[in-house]
Biopython code that builds the backbone (N, CA, C, O; Angstrom):
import numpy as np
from Bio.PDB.StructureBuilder import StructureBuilder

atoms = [
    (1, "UNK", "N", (56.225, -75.932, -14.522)),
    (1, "UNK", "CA", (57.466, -75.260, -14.840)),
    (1, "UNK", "C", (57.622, -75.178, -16.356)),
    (1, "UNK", "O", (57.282, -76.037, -17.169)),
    (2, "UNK", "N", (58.208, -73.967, -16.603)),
    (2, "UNK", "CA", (58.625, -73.969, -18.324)),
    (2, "UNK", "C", (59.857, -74.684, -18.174)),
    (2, "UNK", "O", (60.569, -75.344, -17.417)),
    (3, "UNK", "N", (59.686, -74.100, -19.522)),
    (3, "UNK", "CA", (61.662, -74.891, -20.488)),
    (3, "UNK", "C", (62.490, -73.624, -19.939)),
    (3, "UNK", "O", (63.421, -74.294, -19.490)),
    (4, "UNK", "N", (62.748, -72.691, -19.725)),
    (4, "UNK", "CA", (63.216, -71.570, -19.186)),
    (4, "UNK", "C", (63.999, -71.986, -18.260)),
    (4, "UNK", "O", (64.605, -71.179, -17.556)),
    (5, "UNK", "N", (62.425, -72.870, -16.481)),
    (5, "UNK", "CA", (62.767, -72.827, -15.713)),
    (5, "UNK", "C", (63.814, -74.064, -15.432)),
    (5, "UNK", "O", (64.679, -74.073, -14.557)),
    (6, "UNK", "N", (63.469, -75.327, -16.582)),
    (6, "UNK", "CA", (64.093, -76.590, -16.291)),
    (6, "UNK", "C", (65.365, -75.961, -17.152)),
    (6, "UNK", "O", (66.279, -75.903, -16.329)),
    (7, "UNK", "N", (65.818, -75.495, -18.345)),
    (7, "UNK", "CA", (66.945, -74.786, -18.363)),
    (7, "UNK", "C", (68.142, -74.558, -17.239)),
    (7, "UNK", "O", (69.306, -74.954, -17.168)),
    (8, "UNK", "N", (67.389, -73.817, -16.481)),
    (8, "UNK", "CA", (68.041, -73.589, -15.111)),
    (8, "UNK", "C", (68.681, -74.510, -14.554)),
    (8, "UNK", "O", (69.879, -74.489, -14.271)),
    (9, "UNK", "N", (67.751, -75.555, -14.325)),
    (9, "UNK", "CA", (68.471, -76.552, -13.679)),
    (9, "UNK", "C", (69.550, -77.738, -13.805)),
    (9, "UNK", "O", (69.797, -78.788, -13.212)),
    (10, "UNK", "N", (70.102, -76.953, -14.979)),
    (10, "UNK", "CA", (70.967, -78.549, -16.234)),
    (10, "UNK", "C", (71.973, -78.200, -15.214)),
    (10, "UNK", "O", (72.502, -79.227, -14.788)),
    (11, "UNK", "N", (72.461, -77.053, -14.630)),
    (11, "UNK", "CA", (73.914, -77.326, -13.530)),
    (11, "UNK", "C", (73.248, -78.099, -12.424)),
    (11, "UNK", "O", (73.517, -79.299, -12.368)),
    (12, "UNK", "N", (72.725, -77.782, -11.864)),
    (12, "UNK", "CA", (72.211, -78.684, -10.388)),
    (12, "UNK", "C", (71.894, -79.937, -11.114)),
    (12, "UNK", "O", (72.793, -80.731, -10.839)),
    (13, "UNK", "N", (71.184, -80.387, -11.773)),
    (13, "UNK", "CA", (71.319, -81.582, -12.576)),
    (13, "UNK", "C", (72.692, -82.343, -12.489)),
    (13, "UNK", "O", (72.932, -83.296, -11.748)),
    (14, "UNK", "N", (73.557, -81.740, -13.395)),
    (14, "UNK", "CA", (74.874, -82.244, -13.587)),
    (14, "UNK", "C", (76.094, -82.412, -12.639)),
    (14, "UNK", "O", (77.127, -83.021, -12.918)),
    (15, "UNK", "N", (75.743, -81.625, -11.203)),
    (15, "UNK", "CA", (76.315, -81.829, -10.404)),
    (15, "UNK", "C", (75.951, -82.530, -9.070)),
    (15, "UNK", "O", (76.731, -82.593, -8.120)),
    (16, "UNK", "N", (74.173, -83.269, -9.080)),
    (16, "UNK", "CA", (73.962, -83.866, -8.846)),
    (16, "UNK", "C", (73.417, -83.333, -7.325)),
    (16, "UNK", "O", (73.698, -83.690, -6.181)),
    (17, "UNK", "N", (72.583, -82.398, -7.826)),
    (17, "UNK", "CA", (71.824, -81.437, -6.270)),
    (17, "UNK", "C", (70.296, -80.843, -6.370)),
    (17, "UNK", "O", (69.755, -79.811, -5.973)),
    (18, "UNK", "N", (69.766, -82.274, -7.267)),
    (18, "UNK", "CA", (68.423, -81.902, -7.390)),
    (18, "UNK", "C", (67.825, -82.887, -6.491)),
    (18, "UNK", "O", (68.134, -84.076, -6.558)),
    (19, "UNK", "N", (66.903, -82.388, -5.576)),
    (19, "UNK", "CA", (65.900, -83.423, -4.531)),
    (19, "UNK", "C", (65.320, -84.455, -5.600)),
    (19, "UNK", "O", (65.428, -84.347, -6.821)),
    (20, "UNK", "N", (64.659, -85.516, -4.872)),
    (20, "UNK", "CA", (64.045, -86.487, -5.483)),
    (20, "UNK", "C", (63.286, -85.941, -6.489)),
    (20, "UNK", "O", (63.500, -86.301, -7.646)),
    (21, "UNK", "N", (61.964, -84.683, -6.102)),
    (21, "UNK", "CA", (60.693, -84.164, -6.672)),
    (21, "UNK", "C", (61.308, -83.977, -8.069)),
    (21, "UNK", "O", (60.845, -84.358, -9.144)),
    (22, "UNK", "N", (62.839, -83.082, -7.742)),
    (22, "UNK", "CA", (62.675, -81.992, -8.933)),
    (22, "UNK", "C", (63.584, -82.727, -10.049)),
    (22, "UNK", "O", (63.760, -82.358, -11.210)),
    (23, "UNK", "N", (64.019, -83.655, -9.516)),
    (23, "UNK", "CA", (64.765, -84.506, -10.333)),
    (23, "UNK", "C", (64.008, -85.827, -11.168)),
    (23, "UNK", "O", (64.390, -86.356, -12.212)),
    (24, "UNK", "N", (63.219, -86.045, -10.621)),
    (24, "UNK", "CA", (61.864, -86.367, -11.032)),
    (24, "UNK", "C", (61.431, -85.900, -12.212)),
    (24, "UNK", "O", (61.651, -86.396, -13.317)),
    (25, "UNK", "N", (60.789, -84.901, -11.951)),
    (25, "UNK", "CA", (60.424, -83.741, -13.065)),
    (25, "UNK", "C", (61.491, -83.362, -14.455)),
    (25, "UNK", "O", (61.357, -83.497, -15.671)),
    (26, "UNK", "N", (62.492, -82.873, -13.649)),
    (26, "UNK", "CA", (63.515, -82.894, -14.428)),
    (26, "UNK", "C", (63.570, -84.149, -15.389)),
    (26, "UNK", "O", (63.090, -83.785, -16.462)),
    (27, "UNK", "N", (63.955, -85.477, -15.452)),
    (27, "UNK", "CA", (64.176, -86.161, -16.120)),
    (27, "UNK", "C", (63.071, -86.595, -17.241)),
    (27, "UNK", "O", (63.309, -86.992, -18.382)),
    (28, "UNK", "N", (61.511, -86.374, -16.474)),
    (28, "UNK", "CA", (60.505, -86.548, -17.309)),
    (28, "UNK", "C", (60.383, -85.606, -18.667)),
    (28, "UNK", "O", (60.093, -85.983, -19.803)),
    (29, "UNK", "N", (60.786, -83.851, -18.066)),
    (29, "UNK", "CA", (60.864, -82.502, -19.177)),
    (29, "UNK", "C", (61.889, -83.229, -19.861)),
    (29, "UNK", "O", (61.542, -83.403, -21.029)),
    (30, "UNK", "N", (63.099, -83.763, -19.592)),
    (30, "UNK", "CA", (64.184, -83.505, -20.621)),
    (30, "UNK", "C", (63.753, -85.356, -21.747)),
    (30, "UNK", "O", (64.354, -85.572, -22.800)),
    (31, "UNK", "N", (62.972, -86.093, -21.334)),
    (31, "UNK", "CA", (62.371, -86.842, -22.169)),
    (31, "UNK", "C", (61.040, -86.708, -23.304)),
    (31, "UNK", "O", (60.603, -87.460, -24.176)),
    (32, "UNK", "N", (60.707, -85.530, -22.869)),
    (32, "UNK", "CA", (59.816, -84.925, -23.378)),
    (32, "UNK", "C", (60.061, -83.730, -24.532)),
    (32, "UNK", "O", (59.417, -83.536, -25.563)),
    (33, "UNK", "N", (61.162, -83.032, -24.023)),
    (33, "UNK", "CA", (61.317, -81.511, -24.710)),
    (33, "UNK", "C", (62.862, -81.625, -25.164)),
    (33, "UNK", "O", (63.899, -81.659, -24.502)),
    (34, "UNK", "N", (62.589, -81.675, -26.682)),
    (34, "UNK", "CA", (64.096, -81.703, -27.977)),
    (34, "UNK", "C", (65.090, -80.228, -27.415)),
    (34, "UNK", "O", (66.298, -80.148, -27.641)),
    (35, "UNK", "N", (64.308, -79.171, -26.680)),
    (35, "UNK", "CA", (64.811, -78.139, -26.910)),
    (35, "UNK", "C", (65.317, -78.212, -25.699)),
    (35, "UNK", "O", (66.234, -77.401, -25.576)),
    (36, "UNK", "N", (65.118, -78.835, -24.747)),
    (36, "UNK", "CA", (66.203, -79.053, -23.396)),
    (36, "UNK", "C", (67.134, -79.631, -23.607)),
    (36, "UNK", "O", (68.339, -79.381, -23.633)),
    (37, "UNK", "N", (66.401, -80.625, -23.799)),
    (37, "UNK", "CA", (67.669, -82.066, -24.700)),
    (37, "UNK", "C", (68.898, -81.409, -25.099)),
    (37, "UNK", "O", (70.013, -81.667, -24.646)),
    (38, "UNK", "N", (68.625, -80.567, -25.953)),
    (38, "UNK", "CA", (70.070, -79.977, -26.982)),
    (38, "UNK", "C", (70.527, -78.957, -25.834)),
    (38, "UNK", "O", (71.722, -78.969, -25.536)),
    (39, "UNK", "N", (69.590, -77.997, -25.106)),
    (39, "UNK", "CA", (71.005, -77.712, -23.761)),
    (39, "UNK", "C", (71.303, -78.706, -22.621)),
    (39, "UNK", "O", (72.456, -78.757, -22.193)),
    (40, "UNK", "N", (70.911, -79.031, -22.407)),
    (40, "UNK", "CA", (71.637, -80.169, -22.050)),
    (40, "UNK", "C", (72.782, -80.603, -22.731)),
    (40, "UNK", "O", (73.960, -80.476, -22.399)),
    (41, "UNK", "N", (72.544, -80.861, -23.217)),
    (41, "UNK", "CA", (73.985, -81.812, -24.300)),
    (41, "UNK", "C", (75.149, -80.403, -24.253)),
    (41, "UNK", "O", (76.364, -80.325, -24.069)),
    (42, "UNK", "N", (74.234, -79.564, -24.479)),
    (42, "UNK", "CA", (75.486, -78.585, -24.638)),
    (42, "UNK", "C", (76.041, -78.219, -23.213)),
    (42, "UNK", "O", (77.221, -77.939, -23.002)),
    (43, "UNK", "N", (75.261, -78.246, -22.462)),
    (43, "UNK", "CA", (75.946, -77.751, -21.069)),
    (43, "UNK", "C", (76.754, -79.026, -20.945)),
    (43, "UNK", "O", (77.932, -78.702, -21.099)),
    (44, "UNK", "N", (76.637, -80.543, -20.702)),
    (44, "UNK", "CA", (77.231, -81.130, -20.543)),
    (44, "UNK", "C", (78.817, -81.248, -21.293)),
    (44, "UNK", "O", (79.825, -81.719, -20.765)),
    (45, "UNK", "N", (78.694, -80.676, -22.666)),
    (45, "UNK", "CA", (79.659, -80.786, -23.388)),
    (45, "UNK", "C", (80.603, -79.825, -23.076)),
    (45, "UNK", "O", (81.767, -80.151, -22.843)),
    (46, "UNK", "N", (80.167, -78.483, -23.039)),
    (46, "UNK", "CA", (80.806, -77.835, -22.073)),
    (46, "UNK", "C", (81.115, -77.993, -20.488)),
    (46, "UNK", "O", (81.908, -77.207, -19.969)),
    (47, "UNK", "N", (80.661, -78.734, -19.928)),
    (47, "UNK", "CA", (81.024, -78.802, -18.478)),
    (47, "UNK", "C", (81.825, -80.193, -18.261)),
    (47, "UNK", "O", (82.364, -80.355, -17.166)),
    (48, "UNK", "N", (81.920, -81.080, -19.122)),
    (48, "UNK", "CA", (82.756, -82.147, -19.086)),
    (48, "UNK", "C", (83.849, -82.179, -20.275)),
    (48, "UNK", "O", (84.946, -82.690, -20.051)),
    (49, "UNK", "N", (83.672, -81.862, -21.009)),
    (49, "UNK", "CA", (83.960, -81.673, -22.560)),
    (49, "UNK", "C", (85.259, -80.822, -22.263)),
    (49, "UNK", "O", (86.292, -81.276, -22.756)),
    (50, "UNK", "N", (85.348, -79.813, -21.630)),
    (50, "UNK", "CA", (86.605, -78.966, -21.169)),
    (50, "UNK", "C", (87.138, -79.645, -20.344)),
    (50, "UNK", "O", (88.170, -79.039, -20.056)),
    (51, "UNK", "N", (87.084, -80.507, -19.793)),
    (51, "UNK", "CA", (87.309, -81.597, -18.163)),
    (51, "UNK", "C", (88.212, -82.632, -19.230)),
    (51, "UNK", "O", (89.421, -82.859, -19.187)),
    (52, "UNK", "N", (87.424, -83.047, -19.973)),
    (52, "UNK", "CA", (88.055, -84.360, -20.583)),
    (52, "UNK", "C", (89.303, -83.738, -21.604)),
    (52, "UNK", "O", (90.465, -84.147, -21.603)),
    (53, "UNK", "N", (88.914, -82.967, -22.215)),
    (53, "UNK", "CA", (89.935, -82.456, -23.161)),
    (53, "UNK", "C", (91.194, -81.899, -22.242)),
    (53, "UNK", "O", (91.944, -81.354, -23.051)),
    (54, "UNK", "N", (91.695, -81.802, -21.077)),
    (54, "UNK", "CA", (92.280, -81.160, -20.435)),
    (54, "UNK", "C", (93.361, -82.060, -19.970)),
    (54, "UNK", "O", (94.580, -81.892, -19.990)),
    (55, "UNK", "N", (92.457, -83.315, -19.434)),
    (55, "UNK", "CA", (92.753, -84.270, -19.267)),
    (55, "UNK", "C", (93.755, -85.544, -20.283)),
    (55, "UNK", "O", (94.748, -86.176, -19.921)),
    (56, "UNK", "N", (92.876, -85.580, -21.899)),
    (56, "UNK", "CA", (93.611, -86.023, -22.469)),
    (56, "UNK", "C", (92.531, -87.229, -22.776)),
    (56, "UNK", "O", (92.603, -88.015, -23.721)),
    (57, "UNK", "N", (91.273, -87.185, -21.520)),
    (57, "UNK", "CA", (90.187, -88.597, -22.137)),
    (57, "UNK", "C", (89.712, -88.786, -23.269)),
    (57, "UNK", "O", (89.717, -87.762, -23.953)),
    (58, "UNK", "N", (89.256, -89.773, -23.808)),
    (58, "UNK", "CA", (88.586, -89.678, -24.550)),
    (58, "UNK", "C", (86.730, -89.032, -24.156)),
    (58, "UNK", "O", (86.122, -88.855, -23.100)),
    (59, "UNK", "N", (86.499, -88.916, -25.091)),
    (59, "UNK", "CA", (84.995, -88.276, -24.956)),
    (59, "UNK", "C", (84.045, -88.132, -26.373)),
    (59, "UNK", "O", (84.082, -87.693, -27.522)),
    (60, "UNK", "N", (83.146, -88.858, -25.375)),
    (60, "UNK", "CA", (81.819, -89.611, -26.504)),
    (60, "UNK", "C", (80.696, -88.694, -25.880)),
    (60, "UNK", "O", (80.233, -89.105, -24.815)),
    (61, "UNK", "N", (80.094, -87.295, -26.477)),
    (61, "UNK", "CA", (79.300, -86.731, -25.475)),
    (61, "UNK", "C", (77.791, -87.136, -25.265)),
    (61, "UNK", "O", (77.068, -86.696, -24.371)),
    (62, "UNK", "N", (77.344, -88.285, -26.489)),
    (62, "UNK", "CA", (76.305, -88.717, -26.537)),
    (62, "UNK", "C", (76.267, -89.792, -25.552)),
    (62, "UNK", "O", (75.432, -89.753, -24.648)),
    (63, "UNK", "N", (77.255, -90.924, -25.674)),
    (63, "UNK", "CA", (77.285, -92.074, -25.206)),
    (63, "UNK", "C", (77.343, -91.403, -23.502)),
    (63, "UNK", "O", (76.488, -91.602, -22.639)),
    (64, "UNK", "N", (78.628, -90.565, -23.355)),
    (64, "UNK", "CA", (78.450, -90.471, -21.645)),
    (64, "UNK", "C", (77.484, -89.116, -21.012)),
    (64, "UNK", "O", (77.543, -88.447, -19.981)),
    (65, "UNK", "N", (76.811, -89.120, -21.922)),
    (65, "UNK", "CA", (75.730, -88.337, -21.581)),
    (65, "UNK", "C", (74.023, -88.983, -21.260)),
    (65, "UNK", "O", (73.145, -88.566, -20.505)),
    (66, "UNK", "N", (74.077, -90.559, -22.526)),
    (66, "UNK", "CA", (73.402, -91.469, -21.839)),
    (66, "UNK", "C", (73.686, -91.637, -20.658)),
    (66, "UNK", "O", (72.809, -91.425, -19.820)),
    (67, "UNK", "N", (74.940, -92.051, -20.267)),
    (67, "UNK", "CA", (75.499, -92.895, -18.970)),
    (67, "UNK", "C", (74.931, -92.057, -17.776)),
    (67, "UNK", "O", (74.343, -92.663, -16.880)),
    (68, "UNK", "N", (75.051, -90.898, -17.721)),
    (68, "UNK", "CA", (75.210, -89.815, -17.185)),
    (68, "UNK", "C", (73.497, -89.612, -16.569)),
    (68, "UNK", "O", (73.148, -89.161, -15.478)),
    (69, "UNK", "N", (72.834, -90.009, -17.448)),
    (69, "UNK", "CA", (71.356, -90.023, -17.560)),
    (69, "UNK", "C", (70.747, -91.478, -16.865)),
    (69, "UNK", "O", (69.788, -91.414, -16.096)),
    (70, "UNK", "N", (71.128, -92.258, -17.068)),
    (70, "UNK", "CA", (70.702, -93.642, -16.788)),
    (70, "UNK", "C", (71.240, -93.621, -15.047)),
    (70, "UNK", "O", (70.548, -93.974, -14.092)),
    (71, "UNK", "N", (72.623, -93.115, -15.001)),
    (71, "UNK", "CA", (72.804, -93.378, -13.762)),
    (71, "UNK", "C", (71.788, -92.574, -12.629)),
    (71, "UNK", "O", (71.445, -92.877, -11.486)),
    (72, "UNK", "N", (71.468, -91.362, -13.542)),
    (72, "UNK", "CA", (70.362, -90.576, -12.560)),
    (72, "UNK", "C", (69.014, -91.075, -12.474)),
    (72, "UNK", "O", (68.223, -90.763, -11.583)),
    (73, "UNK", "N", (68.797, -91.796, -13.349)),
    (73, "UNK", "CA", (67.316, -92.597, -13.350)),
    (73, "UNK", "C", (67.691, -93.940, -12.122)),
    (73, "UNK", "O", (66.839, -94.438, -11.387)),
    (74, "UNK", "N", (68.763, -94.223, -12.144)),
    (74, "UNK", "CA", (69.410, -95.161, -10.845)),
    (74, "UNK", "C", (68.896, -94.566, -9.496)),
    (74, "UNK", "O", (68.230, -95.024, -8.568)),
    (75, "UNK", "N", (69.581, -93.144, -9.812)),
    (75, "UNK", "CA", (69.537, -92.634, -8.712)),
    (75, "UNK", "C", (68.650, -92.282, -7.713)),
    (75, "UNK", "O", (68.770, -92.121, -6.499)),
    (76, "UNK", "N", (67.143, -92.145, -8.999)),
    (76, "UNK", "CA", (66.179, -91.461, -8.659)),
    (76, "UNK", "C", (65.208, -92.670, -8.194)),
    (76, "UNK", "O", (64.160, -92.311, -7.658)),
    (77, "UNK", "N", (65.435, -94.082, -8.338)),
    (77, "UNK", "CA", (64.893, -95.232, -8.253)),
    (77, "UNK", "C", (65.427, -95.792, -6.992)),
    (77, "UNK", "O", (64.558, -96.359, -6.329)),
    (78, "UNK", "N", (66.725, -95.792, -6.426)),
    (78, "UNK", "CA", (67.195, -95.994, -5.071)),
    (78, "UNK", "C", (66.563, -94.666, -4.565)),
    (78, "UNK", "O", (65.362, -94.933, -4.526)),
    (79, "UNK", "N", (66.720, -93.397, -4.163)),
    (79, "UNK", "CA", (66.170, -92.749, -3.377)),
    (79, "UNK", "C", (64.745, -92.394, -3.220)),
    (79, "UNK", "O", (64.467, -91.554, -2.364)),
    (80, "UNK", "N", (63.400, -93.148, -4.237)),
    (80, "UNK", "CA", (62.342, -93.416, -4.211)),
    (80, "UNK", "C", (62.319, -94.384, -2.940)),
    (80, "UNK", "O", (61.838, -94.218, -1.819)),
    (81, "UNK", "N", (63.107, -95.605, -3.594)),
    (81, "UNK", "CA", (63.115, -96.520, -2.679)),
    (81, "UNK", "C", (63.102, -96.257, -0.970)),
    (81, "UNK", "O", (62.278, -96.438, -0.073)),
    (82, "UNK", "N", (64.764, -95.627, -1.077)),
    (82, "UNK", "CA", (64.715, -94.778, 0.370)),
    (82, "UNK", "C", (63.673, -93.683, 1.099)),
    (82, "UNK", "O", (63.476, -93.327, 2.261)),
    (83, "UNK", "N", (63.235, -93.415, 0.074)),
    (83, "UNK", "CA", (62.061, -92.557, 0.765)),
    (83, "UNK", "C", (60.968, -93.555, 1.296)),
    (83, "UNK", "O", (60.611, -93.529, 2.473)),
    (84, "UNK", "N", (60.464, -94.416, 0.393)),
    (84, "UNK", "CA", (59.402, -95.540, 0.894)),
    (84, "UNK", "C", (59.550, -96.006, 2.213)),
    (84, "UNK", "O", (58.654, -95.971, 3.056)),
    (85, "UNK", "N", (60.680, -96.441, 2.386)),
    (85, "UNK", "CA", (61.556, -97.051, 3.719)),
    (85, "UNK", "C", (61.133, -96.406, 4.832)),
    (85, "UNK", "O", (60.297, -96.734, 5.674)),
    (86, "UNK", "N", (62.096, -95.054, 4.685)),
    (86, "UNK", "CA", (61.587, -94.349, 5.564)),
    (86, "UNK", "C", (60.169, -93.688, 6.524)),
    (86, "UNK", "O", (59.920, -93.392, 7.693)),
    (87, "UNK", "N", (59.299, -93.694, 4.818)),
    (87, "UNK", "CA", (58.267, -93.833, 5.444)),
    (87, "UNK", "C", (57.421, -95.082, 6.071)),
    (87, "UNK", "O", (56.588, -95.077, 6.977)),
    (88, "UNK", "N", (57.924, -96.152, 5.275)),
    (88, "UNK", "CA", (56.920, -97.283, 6.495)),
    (88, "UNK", "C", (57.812, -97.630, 7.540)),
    (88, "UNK", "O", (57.418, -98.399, 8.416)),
    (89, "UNK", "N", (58.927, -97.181, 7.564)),
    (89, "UNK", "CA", (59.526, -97.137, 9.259)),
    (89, "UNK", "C", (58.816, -96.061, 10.454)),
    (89, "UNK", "O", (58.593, -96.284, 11.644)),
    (90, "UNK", "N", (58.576, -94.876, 9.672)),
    (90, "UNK", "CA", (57.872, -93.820, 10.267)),
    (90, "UNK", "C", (56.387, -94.434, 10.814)),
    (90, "UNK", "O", (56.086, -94.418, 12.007)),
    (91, "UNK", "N", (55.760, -94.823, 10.055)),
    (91, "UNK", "CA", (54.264, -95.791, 9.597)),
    (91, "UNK", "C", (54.519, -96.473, 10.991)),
    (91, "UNK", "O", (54.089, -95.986, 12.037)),
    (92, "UNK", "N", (55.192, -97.542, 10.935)),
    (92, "UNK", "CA", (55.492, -98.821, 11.920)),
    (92, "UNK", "C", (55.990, -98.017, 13.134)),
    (92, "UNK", "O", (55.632, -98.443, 14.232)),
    (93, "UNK", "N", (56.903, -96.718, 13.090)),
    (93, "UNK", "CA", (57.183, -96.671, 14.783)),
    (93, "UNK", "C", (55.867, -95.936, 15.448)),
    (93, "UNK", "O", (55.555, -96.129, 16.623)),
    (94, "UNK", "N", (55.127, -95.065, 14.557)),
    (94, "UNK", "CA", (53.536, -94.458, 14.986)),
    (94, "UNK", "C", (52.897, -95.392, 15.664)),
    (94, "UNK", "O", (52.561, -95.414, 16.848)),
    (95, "UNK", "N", (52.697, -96.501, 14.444)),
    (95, "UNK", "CA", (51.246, -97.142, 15.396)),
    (95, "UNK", "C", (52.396, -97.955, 16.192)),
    (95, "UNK", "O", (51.748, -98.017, 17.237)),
    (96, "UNK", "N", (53.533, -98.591, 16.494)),
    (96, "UNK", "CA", (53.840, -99.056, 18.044)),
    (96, "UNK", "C", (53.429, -98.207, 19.004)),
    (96, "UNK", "O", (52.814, -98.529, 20.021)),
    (97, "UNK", "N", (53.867, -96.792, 18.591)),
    (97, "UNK", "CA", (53.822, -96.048, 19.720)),
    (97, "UNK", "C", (52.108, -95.995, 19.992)),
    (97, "UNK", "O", (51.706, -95.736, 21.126)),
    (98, "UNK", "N", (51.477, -96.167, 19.261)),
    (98, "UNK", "CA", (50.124, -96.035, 19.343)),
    (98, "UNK", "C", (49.284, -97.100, 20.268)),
    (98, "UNK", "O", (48.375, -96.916, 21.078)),
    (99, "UNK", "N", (50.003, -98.381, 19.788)),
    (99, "UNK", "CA", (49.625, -99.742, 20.433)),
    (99, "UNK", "C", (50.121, -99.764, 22.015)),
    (99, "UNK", "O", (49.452, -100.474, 22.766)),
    (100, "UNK", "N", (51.213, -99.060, 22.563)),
    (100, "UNK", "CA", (51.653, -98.833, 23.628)),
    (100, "UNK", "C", (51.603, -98.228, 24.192)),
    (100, "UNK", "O", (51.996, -98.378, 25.349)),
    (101, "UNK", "N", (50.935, -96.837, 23.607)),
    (101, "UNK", "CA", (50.394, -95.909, 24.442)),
    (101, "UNK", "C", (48.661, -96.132, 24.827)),
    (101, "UNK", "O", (48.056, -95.618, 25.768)),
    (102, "UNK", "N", (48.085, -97.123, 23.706)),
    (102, "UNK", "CA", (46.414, -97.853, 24.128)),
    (102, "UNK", "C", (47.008, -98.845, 25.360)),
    (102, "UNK", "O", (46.406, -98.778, 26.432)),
    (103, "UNK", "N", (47.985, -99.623, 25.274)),
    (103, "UNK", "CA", (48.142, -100.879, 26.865)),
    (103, "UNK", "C", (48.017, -99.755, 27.786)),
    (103, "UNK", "O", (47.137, -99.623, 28.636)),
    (104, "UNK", "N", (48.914, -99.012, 27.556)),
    (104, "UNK", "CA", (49.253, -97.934, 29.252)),
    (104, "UNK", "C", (48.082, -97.529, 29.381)),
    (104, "UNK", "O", (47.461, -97.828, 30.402)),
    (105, "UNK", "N", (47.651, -96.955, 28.643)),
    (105, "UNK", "CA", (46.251, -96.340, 29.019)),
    (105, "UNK", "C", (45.168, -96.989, 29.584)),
    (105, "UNK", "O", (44.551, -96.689, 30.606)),
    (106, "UNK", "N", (44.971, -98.058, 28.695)),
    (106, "UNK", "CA", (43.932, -99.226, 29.144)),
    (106, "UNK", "C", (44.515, -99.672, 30.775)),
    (106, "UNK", "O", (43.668, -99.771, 31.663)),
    (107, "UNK", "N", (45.795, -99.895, 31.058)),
    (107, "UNK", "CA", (46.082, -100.633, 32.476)),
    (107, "UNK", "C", (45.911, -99.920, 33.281)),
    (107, "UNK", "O", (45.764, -100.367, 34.418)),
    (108, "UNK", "N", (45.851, -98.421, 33.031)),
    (108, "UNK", "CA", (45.468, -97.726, 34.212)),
    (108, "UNK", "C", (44.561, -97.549, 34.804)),
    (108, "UNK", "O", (44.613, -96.858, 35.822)),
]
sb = StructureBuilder()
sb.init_structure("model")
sb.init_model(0)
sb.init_chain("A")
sb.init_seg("    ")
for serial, (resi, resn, name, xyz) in enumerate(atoms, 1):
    if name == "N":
        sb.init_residue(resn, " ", resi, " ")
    sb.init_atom(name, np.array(xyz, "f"), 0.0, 1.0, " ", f" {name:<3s}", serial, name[0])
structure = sb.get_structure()
């Protein structure tokens, strides 16, 4: 993917509707590339930045733009996790079914 295409994705990013893969990816480009980085910051500043000012919050766009970032590296580290799970649950109900479908077979 270009910078174009990860561009694209700073809203689904920020609203928190990128799959594991692309969020993945995503976080690796925007550690990598200064020129995402800065939209980023700007989309965020604009997409929270009007939120907070409206509001009356205060707003640090670096600091909760770390936050903002770290929590998605959270995010992306529990639903790794959950994916693992899932798959050695998947793993483990196969070969039962495997081990129980060799008894039946064998007793017959």
């Amino acid at each position: 993917m270009d910078c174009k295409e990860f561009k694209g994705l700073i809203q689904e990013f920020l609203h928190d509707e990128l799959d594991v893969n692309m969020l993945s990816r995503f976080l690796e480009h925007i550690e990598e590339c200064s020129d995402c980085r800065d939209e980023l910051r700007t989309q965020y500043l604009i997409y929270e930045g009007l939120e907070r000012l409206e509001s009356g919050e205060p707003f640090d766009v670096d600091k909760d733009l770390a936050k903002v970032m770290q929590q998605q590296k959270n995010r992306l580290h529990t639903r790794r996790g959950v994916q693992r799970t899932a798959i050695a649950a998947e793993i483990i109900t196969t070969a039962a079914f495997l081990i129980v479908l060799s008894v039946v077979l064998f007793y017959q």
